[in-house]
C-alpha positions, 0 to 999 in steps of 0.5 A: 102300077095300081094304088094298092101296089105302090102302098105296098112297095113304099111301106114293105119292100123298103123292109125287105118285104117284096119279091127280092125277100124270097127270091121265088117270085114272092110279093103282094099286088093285085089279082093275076092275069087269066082270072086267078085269085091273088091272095096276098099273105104276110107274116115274120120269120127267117129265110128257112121258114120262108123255104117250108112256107113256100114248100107248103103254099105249092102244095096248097096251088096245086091242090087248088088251081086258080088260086095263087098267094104271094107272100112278104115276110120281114124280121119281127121287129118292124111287122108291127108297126107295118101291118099297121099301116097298111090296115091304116091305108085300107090296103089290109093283107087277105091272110096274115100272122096276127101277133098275140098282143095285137088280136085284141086291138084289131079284133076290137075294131072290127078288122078281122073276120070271124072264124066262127062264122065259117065252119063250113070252110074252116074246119077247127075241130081238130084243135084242143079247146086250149088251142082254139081259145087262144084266138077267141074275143068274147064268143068270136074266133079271129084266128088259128094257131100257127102251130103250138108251143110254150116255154119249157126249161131245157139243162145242158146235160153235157155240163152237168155231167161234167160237173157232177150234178144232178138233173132235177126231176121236172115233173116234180121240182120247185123253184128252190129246187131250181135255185138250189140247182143253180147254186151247185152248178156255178159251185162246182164249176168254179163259177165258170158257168152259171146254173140259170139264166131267163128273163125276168122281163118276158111275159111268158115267164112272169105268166106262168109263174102268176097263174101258179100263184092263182092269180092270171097275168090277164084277167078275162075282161082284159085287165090287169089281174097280177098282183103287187105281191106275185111281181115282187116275189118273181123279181125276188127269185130272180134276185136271190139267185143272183146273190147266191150266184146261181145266176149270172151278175148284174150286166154279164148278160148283154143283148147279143141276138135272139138266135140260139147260135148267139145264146149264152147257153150255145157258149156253155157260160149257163147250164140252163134256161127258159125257151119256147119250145118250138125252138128246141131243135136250134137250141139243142143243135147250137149247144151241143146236142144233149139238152134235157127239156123239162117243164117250168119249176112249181108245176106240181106244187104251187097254188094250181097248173101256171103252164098252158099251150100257147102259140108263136103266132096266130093266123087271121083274115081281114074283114075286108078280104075280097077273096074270103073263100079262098083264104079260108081255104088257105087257112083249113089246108094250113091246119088240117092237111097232113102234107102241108104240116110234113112241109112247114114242119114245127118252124112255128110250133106243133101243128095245131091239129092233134090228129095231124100232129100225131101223123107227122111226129115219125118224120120229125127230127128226135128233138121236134119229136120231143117237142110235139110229145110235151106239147101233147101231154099238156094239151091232155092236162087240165090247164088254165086259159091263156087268155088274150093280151089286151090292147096295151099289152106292148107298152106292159112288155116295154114296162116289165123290160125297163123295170126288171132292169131297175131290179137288177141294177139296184136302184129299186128293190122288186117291192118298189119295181112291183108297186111301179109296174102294177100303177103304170101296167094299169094305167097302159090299160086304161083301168 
């Protein structure tokens, strides 16, 4: 067994990374027999998204004889810290999910290839300039998206119909329209389902709502931009929800899982919450069905837009790939081909690609339809950059985390918990 083989068995495998993952014969190693290109590819996800992968990658060998890629793929949790390790031991992946928090750590070291540097084999035109930023370093293209998403606010309809209440109009509400929602609905159900309920620790909350304030999460240069002010206040709304009741108490919200079938919307205790949009058909599904998607509060009257197109994951090539050719290859069929999209379908996000987005929306379920449809009205909106996450970002998310805990436990007030984020948010970036 070759060096590079036993890395991979001892660091992946162990973390149900190898062939036995997919049971279709998936798992890194070396070049295969008869002079074929081996490419290895990791990335995270579930067993479903492991089938329309692979549904894909056969479209991709039989359209390119002589190339083969062997997958591994594990749960999110300990990807991190994996991919990682084999950068650490010079046995980098050729074609790998980049996490948006991490492009910045390895784009800055010079792990990752460029993009730009190949349009003649990767051709991203096809990407709103949106979608292209969101894997740009400086003047340098590191990655593309996987597909396209971001957070949208979806309402049981079935619930608010059974209690009389009216579904704000989401192109036009605020947030006092949203806790003023909140409020009836607990109201009038008697308390036994709660109006709202999100995080107040996901980033991609609190990134929203500090760009409507005219303020961004991230700055350009990959400091700290939100101030002292906008963090309170977003512990603030979270907060006088839950005095008015609008939102759930203090602990009635445990960590469960992070299925939609495990949701607390799915068991119908909240009438409505933040989701990301790729996840829409899951979610409507285990709710029952008749789910509305509306855009986040503030969007038409706060200081400017705070939505913007995000992604689940980005798509990279290591600097060191012996087989850059092909992986750039792999990478232009994953955004670009109409059968490879019609194959993964939006098990992670809207196909980058407008025009290929476009052409599948027809073989879509209703709610991927629904989905790619408010994806596509953001992408023809003016919104702000989604800037990358510096390094550090994963020690701001576990602050936020713990914090927003504090917050809601009482034992700081969003005054105290924003001037303590703000110190150990900078200090995480070294600024």
């Amino acid at each position: 067994m070759s060096r590079r083989a036993v890395l991979r068995t001892a660091g992946l495998t162990g973390l149900g990374l190898g062939t036995s993952a997919c049971g279709r014969g998936f798992g890194g190693g070396d070049d295969a027999e008869g002079g074929t290109v081996a490419l290895n590819m990791v990335w995270w996800g579930d067993a479903k998204r492991a089938e329309k992968t692979q549904a894909a990658l056969e479209i991709f060998q039989r359209k390119n004889p002589g190339v083969t890629v062997r997958t591994e793929y594990q749960d999110s949790g300990p990807y991190k810290d994996k991919l990682a390790t084999r950068f650490a031991a010079g046995d980098a992946p050729d074609v790998m999910a980049m996490r948006m928090d991490s492009l910045r750590e390895y784009a800055d070291r010079g792990a990752l290839l460029d993009l730009g540097q190949h349009a003649d084999a990767l051709d991203l035109t096809g990407l709103s300039e949106n979608a292209r930023a969101l894997a740009t370093v400086g003047d340098r293209t590191y990655g593309v998206p996987a597909g396209l998403n971001a957070i949208g606010f979806v309402v049981n309809r079935t619930l608010t119909e059974k209690y009389g209440v009216a579904v704000p109009d989401g192109n036009t509400w605020n947030w006092p329209d949203l806790a003023r929602f909140a409020r009836e609905v607990t109201r009038a159900s008697g308390g036994r389902v709660y109006g709202t309920n999100f995080e107040a620790y996901t980033l991609a909350n609190i990134i929203v709502f500090t760009r409507q304030r005219g303020e961004d999460f991230y700055t350009a240069d990959g400091g700290l931009g939100v101030s002292e002010a906008t963090v309170a206040d977003w512990f603030g709304i979270v907060e006088s929800m839950r005095a008015e009741g609008g939102f759930p108490p203090a602990g009635f919200i445990e960590k469960i899982g992070a299925s939609a079938e495990q949701s607390y919307l799915a068991k119908g205790s909240i009438a409505s919450q933040i989701i990301p949009t790729n996840n829409l058909l899951a979610f409507n599904a285990a709710a029952g069905g008749n789910l509305a998607l509306l855009r986040i509060p503030g969007e038409t009257q706060s200081v400017r837009r705070g939505q913007s197109v995000d992604c689940p994951h980005l798509w990279s090539i290591a600097a060191a790939s012996k087989h850059r050719a092909e992986a750039l290859r792999l990478l232009d069929f994953l955004v670009n081909d109409v059968e490879a999209s019609k194959a993964t379908g939006t098990t992670r996000g809207v196909p980058a690609n407008s025009t290929v987005a476009e052409e599948i929306k027809s073989t879509l379920s209703r709610d991927d339809q629904i989905a790619t449809e408010y994806l596509g009205g953001l992408q023809r909106e003016s919104l702000p950059r989604s800037y990358t996450y510096p390094p550090g970002s994963s020690k701001i998310a576990a602050t936020l985390e713990s914090i927003a805990a504090e917050v809601e436990f009482k034992r700081q007030t969003p005054q105290q918990a924003a001037k303590a984020f703000v110190e150990a948010g900078r200090k995480a970036l070294g600024r």
